[in-house]
Residue frames relative to the residue before (quaternion, step in Angstrom):
aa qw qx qy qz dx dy dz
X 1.0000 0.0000 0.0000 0.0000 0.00 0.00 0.00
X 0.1352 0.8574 -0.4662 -0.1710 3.21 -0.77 0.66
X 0.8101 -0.3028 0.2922 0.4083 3.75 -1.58 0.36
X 0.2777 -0.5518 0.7724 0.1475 3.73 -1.07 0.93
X 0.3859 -0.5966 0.6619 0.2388 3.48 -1.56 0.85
X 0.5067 -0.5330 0.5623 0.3782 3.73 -1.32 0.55
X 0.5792 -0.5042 0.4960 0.4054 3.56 -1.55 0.04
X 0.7346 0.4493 -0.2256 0.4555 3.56 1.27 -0.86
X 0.5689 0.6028 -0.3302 0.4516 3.74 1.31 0.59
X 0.2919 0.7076 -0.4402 0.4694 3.39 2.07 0.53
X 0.9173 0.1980 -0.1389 0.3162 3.38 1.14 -1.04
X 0.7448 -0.1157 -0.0071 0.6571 4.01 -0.86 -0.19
X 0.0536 0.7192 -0.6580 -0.2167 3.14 -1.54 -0.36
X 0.7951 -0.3317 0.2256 0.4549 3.72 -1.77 0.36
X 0.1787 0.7086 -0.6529 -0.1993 4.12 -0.08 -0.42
X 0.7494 -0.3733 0.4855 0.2517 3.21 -2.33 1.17
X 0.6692 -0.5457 0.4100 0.2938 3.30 -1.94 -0.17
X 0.4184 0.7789 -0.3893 0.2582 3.12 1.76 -0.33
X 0.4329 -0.7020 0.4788 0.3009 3.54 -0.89 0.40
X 0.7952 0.2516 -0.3506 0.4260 3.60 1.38 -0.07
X 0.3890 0.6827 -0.5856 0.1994 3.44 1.07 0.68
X 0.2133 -0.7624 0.5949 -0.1389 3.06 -1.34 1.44
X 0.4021 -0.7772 0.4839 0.0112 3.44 -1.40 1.15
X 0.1490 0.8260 -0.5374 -0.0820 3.81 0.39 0.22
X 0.0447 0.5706 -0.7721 -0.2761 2.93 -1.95 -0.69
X 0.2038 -0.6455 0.7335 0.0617 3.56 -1.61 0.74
X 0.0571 -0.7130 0.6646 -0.2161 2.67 -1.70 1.27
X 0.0004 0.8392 -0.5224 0.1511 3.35 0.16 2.01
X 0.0166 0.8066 -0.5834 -0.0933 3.82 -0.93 -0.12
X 0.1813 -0.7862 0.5902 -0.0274 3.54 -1.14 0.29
X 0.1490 -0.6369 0.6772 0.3371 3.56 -1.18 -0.20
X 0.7733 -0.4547 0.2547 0.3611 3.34 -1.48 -0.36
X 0.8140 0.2251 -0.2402 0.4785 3.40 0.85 -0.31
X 0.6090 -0.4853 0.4405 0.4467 3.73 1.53 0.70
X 0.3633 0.6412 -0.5797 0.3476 3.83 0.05 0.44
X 0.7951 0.0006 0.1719 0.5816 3.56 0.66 -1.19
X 0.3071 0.7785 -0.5221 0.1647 3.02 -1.45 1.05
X 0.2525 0.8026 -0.5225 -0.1379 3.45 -0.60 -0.47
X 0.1480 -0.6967 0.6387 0.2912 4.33 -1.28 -1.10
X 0.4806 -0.5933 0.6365 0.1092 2.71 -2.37 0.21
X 0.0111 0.7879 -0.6084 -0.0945 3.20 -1.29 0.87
X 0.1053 0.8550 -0.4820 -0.1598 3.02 -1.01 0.36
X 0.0716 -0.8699 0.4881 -0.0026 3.75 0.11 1.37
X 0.6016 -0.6896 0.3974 0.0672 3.14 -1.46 1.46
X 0.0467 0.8501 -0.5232 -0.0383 4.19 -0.23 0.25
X 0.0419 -0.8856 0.4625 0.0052 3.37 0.76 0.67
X 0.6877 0.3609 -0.2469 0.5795 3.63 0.82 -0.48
X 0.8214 0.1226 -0.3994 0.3883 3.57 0.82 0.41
X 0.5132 -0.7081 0.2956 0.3845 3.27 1.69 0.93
X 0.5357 0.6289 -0.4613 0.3235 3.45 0.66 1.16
X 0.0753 -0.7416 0.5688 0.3475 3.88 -0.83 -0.94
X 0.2592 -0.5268 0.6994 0.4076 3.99 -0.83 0.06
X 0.0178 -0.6174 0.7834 0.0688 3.50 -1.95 0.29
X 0.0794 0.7566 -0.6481 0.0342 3.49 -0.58 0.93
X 0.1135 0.7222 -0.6796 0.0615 3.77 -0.70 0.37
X 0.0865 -0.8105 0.5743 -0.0753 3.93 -1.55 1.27
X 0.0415 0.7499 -0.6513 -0.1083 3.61 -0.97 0.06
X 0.1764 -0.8124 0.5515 -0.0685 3.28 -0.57 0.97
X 0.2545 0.7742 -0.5793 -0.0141 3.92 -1.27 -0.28
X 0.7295 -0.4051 0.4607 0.3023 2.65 -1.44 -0.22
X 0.8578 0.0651 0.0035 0.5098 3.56 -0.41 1.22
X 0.5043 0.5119 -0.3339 0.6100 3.48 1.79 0.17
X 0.3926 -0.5034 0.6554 0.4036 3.57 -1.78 0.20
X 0.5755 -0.6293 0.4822 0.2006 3.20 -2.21 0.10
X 0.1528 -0.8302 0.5069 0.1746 3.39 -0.13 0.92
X 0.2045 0.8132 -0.5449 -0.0015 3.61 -0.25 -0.12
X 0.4414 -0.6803 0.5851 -0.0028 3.25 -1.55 0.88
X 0.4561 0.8200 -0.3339 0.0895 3.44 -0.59 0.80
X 0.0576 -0.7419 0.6578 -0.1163 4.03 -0.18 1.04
X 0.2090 -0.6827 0.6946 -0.0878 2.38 -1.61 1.98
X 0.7597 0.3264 -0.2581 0.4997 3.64 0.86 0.27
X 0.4143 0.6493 -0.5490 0.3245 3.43 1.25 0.88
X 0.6223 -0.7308 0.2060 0.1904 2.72 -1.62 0.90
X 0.7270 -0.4605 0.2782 0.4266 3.41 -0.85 -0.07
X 0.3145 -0.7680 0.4030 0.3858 3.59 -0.41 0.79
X 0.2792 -0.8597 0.2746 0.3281 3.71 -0.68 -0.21
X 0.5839 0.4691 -0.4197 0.5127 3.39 -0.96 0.17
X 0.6239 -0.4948 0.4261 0.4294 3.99 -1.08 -1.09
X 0.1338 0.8444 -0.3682 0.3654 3.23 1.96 0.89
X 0.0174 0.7214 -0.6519 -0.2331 3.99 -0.48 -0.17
X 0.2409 0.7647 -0.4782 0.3585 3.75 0.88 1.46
X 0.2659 -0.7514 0.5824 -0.1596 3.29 -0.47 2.04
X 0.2827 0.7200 -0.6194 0.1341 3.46 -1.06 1.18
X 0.1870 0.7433 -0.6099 0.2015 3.54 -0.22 1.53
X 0.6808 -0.6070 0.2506 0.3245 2.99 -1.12 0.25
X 0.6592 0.1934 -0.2490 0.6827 4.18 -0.94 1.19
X 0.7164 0.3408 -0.2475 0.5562 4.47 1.12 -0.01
X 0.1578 0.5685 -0.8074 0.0058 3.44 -1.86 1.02
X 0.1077 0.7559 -0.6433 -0.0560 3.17 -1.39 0.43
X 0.0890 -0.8849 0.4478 0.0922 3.32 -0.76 -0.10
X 0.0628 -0.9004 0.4301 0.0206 3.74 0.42 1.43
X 0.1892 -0.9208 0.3410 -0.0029 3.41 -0.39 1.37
X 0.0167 0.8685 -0.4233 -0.2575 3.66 -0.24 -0.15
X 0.3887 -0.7814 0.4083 0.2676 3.13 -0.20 1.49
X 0.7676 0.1113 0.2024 0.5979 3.82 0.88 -1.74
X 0.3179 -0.8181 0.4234 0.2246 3.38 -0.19 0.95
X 0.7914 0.1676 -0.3076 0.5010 3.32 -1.08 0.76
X 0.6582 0.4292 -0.3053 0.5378 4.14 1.38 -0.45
X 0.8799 0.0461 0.1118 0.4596 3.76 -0.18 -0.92
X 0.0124 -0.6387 0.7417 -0.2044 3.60 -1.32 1.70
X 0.1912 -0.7789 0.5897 -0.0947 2.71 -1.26 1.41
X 0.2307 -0.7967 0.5571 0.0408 4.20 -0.76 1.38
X 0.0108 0.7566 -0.6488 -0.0806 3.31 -0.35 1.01
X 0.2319 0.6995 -0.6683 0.1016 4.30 -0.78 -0.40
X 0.0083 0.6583 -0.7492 0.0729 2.58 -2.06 1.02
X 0.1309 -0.8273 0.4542 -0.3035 3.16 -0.15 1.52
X 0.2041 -0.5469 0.7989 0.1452 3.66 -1.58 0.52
X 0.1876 -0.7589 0.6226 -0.0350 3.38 -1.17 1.14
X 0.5334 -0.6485 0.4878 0.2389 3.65 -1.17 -0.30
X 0.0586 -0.8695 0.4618 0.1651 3.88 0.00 0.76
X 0.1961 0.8151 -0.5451 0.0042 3.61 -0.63 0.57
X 0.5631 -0.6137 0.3953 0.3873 3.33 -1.60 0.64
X 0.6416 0.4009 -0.0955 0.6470 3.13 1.59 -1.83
X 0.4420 -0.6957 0.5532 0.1209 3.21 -1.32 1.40
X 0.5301 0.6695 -0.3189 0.4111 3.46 1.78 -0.77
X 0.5119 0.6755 -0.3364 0.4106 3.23 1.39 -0.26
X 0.5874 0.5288 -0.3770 0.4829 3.76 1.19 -0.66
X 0.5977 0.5260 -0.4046 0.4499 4.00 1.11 -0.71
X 0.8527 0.2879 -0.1667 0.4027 3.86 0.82 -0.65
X 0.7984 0.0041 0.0208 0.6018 3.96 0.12 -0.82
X 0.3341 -0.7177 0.5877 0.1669 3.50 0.74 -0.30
X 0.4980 0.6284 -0.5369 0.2623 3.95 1.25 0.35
X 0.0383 0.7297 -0.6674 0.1434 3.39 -1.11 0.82
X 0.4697 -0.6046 0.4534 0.4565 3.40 -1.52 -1.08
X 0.6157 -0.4968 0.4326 0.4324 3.10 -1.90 1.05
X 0.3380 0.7051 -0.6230 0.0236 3.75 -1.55 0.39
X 0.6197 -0.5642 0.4834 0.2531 2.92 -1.58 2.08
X 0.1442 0.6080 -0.7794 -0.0446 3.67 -1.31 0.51
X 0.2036 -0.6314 0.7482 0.0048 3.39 -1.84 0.74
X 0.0167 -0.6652 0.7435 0.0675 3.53 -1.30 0.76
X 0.0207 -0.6378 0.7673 0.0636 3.48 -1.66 0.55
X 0.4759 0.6346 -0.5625 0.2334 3.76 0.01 0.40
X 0.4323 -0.5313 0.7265 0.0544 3.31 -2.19 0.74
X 0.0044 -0.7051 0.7041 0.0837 3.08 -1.48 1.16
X 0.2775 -0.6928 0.6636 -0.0520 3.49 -0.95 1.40
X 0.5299 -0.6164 0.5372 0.2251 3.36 -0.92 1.79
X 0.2121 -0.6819 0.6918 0.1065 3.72 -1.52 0.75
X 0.8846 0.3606 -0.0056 0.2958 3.78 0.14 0.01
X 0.2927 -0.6976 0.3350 0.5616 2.30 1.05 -1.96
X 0.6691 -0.5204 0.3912 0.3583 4.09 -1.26 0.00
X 0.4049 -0.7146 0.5704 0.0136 3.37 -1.21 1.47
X 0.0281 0.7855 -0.6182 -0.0096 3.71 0.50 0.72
X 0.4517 -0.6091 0.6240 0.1886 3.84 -1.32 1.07
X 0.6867 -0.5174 0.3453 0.3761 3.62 -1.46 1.09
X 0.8643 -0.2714 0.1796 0.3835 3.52 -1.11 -0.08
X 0.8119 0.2886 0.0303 0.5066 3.37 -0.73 -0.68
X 0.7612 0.3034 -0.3534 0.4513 3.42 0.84 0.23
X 0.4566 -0.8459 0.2523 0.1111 3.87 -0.68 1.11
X 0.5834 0.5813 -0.2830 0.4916 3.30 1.08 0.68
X 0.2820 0.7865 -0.5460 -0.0610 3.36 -1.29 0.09
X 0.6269 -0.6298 0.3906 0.2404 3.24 -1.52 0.88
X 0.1160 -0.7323 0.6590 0.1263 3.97 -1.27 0.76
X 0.2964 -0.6563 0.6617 0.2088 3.49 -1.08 0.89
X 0.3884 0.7778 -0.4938 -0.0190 3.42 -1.29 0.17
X 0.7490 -0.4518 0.3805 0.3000 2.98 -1.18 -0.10
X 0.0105 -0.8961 0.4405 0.0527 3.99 -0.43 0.46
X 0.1485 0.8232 -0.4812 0.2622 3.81 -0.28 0.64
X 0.4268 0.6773 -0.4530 0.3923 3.22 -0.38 1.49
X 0.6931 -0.5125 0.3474 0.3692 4.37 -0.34 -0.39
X 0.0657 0.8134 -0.5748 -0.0606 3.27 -0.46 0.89
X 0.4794 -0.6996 0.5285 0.0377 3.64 -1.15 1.03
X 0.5003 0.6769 -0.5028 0.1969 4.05 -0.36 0.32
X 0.8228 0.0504 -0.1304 0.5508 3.15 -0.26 1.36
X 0.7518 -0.1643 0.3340 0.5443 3.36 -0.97 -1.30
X 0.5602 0.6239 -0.3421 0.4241 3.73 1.12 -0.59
X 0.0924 0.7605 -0.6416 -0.0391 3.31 -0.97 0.69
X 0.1439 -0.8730 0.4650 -0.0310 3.92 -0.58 1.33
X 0.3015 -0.7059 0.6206 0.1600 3.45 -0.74 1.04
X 0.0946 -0.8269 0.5536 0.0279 3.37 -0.57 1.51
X 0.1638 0.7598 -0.6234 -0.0846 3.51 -1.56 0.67
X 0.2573 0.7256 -0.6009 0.2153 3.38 -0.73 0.99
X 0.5606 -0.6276 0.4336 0.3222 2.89 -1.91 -0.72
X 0.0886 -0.8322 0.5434 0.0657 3.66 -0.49 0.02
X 0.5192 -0.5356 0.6079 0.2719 3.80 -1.88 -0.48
X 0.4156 0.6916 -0.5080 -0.3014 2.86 -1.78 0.22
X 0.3582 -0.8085 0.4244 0.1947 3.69 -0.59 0.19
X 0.1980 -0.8001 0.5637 0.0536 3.35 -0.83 0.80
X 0.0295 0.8342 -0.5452 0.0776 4.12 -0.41 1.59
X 0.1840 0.7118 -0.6754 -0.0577 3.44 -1.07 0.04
X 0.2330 0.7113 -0.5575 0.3591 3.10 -1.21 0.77
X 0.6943 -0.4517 0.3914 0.4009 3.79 -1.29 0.06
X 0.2520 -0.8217 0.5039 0.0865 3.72 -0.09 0.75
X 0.2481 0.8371 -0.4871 -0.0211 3.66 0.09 -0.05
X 0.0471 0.7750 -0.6048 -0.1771 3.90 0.51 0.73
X 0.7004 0.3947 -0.4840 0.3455 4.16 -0.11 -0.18
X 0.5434 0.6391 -0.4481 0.3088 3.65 0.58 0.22
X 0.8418 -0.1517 0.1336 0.5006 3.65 0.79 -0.57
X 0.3924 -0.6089 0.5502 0.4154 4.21 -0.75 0.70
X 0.1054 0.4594 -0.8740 -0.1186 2.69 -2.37 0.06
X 0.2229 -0.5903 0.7335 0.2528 2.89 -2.18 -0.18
X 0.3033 -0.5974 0.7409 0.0471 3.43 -2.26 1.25
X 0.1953 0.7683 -0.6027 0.0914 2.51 -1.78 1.55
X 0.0988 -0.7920 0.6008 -0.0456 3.34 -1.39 1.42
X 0.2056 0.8189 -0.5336 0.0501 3.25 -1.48 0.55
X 0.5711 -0.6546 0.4876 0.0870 3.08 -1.04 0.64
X 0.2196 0.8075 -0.5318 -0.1302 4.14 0.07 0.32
X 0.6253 -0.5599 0.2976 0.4548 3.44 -1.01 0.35
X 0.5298 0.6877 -0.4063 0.2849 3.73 0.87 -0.05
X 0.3019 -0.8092 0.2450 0.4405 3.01 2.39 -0.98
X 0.2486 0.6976 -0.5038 0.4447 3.03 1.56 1.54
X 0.3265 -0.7472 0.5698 0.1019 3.23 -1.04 1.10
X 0.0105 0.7808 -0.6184 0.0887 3.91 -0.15 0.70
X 0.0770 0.6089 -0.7854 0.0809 3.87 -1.70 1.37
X 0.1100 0.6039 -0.7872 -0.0595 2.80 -1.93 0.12
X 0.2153 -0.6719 0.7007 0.1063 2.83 -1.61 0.84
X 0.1978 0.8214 -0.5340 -0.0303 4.00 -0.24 0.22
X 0.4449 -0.6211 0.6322 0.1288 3.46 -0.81 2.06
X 0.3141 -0.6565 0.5692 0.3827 4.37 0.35 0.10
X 0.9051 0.0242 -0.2009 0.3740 3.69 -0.19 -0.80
X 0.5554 0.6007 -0.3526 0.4543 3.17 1.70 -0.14
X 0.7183 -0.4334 0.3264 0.4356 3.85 0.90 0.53
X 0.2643 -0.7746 0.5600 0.1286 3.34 -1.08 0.03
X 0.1551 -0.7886 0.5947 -0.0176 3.96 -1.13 0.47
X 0.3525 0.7509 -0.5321 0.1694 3.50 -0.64 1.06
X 0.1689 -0.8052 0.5030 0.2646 3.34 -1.35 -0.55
X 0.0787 -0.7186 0.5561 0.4101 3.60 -1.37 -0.68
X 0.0563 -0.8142 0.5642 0.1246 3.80 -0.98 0.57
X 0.1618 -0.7855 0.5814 0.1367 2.89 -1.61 0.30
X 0.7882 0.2074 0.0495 0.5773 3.71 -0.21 0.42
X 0.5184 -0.5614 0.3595 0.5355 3.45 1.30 -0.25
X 0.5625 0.6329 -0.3896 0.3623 3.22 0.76 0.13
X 0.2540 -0.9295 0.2612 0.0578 3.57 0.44 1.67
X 0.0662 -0.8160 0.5678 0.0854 3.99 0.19 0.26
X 0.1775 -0.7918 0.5615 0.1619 3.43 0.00 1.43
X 0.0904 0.7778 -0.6200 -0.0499 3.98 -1.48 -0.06
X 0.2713 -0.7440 0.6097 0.0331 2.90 -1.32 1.06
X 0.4188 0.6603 -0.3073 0.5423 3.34 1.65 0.65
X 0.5332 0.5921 -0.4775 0.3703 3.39 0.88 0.94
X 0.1327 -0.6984 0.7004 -0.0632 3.36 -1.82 1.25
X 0.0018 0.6746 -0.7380 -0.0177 3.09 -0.97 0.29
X 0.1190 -0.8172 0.5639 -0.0112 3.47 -1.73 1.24
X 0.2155 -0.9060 0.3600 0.0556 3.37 0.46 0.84
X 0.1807 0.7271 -0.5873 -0.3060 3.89 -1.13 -0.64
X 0.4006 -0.6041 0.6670 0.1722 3.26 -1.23 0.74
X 0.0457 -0.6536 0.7548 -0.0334 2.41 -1.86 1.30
X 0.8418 -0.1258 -0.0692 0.5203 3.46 -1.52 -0.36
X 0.9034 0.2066 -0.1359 0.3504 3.03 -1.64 -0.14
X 0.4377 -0.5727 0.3673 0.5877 4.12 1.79 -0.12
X 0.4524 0.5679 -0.6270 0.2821 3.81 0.20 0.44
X 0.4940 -0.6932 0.5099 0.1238 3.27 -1.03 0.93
X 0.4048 -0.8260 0.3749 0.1151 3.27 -0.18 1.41
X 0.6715 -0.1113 0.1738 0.7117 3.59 1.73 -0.65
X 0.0326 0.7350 -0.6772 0.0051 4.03 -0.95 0.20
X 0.3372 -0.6896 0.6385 0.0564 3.20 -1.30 1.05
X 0.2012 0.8425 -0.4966 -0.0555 3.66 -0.42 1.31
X 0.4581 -0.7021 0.5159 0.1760 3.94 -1.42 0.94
X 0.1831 0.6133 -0.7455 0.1857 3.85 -0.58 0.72
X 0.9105 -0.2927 0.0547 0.2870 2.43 -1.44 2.14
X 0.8607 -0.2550 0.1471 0.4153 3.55 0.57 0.98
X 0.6092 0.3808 -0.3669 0.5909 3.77 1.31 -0.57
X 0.0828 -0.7371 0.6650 0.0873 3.65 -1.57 0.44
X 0.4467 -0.6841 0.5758 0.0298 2.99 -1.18 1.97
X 0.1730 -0.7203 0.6594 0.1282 3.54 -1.06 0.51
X 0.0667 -0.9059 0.4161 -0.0412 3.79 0.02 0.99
X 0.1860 -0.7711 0.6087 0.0198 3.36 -0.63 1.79
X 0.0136 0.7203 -0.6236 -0.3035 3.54 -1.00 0.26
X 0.1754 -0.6624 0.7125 0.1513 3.57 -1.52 0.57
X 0.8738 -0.0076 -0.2416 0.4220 3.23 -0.32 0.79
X 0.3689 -0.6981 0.5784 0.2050 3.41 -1.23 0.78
X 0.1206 -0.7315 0.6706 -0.0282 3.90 -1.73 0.46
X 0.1532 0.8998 -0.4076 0.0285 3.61 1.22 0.65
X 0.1617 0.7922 -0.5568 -0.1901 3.80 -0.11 -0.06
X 0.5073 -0.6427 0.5338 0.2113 3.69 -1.74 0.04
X 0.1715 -0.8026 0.5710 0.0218 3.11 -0.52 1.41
X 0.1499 -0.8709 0.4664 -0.0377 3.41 -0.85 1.21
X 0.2546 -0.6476 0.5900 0.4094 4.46 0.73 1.00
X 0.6776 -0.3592 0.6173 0.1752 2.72 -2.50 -0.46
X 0.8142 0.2734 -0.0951 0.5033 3.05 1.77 -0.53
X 0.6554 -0.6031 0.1863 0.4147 3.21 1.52 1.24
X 0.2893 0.5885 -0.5750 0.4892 3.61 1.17 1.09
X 0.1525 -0.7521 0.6380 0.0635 3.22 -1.78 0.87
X 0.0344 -0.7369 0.6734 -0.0474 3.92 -0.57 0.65
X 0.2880 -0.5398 0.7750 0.1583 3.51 -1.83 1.13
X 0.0666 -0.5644 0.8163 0.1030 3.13 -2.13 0.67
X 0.2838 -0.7223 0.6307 -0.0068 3.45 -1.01 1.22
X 0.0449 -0.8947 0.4440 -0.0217 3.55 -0.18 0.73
X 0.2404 0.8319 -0.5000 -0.0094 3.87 0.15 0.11
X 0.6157 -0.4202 0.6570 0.1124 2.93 -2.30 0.31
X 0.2408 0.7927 -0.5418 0.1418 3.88 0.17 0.97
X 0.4183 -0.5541 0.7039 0.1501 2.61 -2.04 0.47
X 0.0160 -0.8492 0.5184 -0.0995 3.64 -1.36 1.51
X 0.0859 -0.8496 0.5185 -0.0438 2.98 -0.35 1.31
X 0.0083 -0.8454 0.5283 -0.0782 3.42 -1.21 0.82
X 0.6932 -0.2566 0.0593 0.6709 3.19 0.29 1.48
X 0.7988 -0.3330 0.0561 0.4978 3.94 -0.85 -0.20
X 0.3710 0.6816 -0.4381 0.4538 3.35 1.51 0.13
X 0.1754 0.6090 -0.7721 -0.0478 3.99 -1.40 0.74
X 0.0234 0.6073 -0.7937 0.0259 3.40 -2.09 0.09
X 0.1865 -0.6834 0.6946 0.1253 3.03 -1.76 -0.28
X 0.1723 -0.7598 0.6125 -0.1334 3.10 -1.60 0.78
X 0.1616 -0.6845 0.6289 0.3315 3.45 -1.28 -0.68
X 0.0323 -0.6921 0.7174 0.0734 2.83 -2.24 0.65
X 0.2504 -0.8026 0.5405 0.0305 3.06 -1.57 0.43
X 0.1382 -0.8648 0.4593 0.1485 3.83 -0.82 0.87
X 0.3438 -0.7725 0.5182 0.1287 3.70 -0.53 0.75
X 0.3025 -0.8505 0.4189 -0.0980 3.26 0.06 2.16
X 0.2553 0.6791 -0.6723 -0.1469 3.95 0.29 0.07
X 0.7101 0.4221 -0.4125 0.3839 3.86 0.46 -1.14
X 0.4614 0.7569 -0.3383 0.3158 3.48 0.47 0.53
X 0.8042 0.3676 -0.1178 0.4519 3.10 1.03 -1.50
């Protein structure tokens, strides 16, 4: 069984003394067959007076633009209002638990090789803009007790900015809302979301020895599972050449087509990869797409 989120857990909350307790929100999108996509994060550091801002658009047969400050500042008040320098964004919540709006205007990075985000990050400057709205599909996937986060299918549809390009977006996407101690150099997991064309909603998060947590829905109608795996091979640079995932009995065959990697760096000179991708999922005559993502410390 798991936890409904309150209506008032959309927003900030109290954080501990820990130096890595940390607030996100995620914001992914997609079209239907993975051609085009990208998401937003934006995660909180209050105890070391920072935020991460990452934001991406990716595709198929496109370069990667991505966007990203690890020492911007904190927004203020209970605002999710971002102003650093070459960055605006603005993360709203229109209706809690139904409708969140991403505004951002940014100068971003263009590259062919995503491997580029692990080393100089040199590319070109490009202006990216996002106006889009995510609008709950279903309904909200609160995680068992004691544990602070949960996941929003939904619909997505709004304007996407990158370069000279200007795109009328409609699709579907994730997001999730965590807070809590954050530790990315301490141990891998892999995230996962998708969309199939049947209009089954399907995650999995799987901590490998620390257990695993997912679901499939339809219609809002949630099937929780602690029957998730996820099998992967790595190749160059850790990008995962293909990964075979299990929720509660259905197996996903997982292509990624585009990569969104970023470097994660402690306070105390630890290094961790985050591989992100844009895939394509297929399950028996069933396909969609989605995104997933692996948390590298023995990597970096």
């Amino acid at each position: 069984m798991n936890d409904h989120p309150a209506l008032s857990d959309e927003g900030r909350h109290l954080a501990t003394s820990h130096p890595l307790w940390n607030e996100s929100w995620y914001f992914d999108f997609h079209d239907t067959d993975a051609t085009f996509g990208g998401y937003v994060r934006l995660g909180l550091y209050p105890n070391l007076g920072v935020s991460w801002f990452w934001a991406c658009v990716v595709g198929a047969g496109r370069p990667l633009v991505f966007v990203g400050d690890h020492e911007a500042p904190l927004p203020r008040g209970d605002e999710l209002e971002l102003r650093a320098s070459g960055l605006w964004t603005d993360i709203s919540c229109l209706e809690p638990l139904e409708r969140f709006s991403v505004q951002l205007e940014a100068f971003g990075v263009g590259v062919d090789d995503p491997a580029e985000m692990y080393g100089r990050m040199r590319g070109d400057q490009v202006p990216v803009g996002f106006d889009l709205e995510w609008e709950t599909e279903g309904g909200v996937f609160g995680y068992p007790e004691g544990i602070t986060r949960y996941e929003v299918p939904c619909e997505v549809h709004g304007e996407v900015l990158v370069g000279r390009e200007k795109i009328d977006f409609e699709g579907f996407g994730q997001r999730d809302h965590s807070w809590g101690v954050r530790d990315w150099w301490s141990f891998p997991w892999c995230w996962f979301s998708a969309r199939l064309d049947s209009g089954e909603r399907l995650h999995c998060l799987d901590l490998g020895n620390g257990g695993s947590i997912g679901y499939r829905a339809y219609r809002g109608d949630f099937e929780f599972s602690d029957l998730c795996a996820v099998e992967m091979e790595f190749g160059r640079h850790g990008f995962a050449e293909r990964a075979d995932v299990l929720i509660e009995g259905l197996q996903c065959d997982v292509t990624p087509v585009a990569w969104a990697p970023v470097l994660l760096q402690s306070p105390d000179g630890r290094a961790s990869r985050l591989p992100r991708a844009l895939v394509q999922v297929e399950s028996g005559t069933r396909r969609g797409a989605g995104w997933i993502e692996w948390n590298q410390p023995h990597l970096a």
